[in-house]
N, C-alpha and C positions, 0 to 999 in steps of 0.2 A: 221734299215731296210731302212736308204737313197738309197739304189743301188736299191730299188724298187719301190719308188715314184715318177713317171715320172712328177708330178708339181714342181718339183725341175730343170728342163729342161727348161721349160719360162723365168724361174728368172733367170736362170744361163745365159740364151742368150741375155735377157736383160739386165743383168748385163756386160757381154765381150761388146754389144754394145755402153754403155756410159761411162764406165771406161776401164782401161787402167790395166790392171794385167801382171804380171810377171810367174805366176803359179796357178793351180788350186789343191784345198790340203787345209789338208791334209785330204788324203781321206782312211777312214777306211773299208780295203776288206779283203777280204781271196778265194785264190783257184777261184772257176768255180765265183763267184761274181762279177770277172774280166770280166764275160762273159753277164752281164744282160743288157735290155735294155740302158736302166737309163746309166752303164758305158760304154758302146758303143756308147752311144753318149758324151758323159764325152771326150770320147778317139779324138772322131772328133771333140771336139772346141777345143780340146787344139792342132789337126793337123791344122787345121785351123787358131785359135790365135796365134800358134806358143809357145805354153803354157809348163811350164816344170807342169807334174805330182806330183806332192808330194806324195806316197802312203805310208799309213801302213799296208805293207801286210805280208803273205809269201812267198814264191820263187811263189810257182805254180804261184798268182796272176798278179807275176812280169813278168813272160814267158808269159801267156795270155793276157796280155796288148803289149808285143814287136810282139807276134805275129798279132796281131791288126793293128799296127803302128812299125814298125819296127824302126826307125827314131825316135821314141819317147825319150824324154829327162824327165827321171824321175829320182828322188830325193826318196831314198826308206830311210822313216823313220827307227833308229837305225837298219840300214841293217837287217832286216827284225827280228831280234833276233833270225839269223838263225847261224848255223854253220859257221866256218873261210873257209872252205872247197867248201860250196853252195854257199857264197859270190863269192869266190874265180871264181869259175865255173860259174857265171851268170855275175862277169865283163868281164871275159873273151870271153865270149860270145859276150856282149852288150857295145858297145863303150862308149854309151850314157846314164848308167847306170850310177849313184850317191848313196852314203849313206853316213848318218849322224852317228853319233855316241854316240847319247845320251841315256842316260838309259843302256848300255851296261858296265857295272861295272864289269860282268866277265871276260873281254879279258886281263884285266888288274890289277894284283894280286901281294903287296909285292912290290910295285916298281919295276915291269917288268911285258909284256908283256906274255904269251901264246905263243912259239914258233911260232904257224902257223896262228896268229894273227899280228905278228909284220912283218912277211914275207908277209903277205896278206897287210898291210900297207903301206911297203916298196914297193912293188911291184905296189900297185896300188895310189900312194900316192896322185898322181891329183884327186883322185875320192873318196874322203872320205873329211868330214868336222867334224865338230862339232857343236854340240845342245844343246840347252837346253829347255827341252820340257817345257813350263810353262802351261801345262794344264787343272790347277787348281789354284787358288789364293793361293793356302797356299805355294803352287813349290814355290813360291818369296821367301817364309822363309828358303828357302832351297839353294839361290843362292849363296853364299860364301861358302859353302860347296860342292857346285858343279862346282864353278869356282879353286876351289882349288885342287879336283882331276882332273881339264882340265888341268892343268898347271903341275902337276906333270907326268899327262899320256903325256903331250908333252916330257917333259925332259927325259923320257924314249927312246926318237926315235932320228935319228940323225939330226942335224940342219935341213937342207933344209926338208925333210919329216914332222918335225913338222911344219915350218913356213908356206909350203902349205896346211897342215891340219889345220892349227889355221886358218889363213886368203886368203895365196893368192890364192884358189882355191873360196872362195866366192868370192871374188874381182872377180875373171874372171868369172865364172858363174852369177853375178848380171853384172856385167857391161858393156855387149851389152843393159840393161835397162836405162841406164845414157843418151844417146841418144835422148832417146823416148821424 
């Protein structure tokens, strides 16, 4: 129930005032939740700070945050664990749109890809990364097991597509931070 406690707003402002953040995230929404106090102002420090969103949402979430901030640079956890088709259709849409790819084990089956998975890849190849969610202590015990299907879902794609989904797409999305 975070998107409804507006004493999470103080901390959050006094927080962007004395540190230095890269993104605000990840932040767990769904649909019209996009639309509550609490994330509408979420939406103006991060237009403000200049902040990339992390969200876990579903599409709707993601469309009601860009209609918010159109401009906005968000990072949508394991692409929403939506369809190849809705991803497909809300990159398309949104320049500024990102997803990771963790936790998503269905696109990738057998040592290949899901047709309209690997084309949504290919197609969007700058704008997908990889993850790994550790949001639990025990996820640790699970890291070689999940570095190990990273490594093979790359070998599945063609050279340059995996090398910018392995890394050089975080390289360039962290690296206006190097600066700071």
């Amino acid at each position: 129930t975070w998107m409804y406690d507006e004493t999470l707003i103080p901390y959050l402002k006094q927080r962007l005032e004395t540190f230095r953040y890269a993104a605000i995230g990840e932040l767990h929404i769904n649909g019209e939740q996009a639309k509550t106090q609490v994330m509408r102002e979420i939406i103006r420090l991060a237009k403000q700070y200049q902040l990339i969103l992390h969200v876990h949402s579903d599409a709707e979430a993601i469309r009601l945050i860009f209609e918010q901030y159109p401009e906005a640079h968000n990072l949508w956890a394991h692409a929403g664990f939506e369809e190849s088709a809705t991803v497909s259709t809300l990159m398309d849409e949104q320049p500024n749109l990102i997803a990771d790819l963790s936790f998503r084990t269905e696109i990738y089956q057998n040592g290949r890809f899901f047709p309209s998975w690997e084309h949504l890849l290919v197609k969007h190849a700058e704008r997908f990364l990889l993850g790994i969610d550790t949001y639990q202590p025990q996820r640790w015990l699970q890291i070689n097991n999940v570095m190990r299907w990273q490594r093979e879902l790359l070998v599945a794609l063609p050279d340059d597509v995996a090398r910018k989904i392995a890394y050089d797409n975080s390289e360039r999305i962290t690296g206006c931070f190097d600066k700071l």
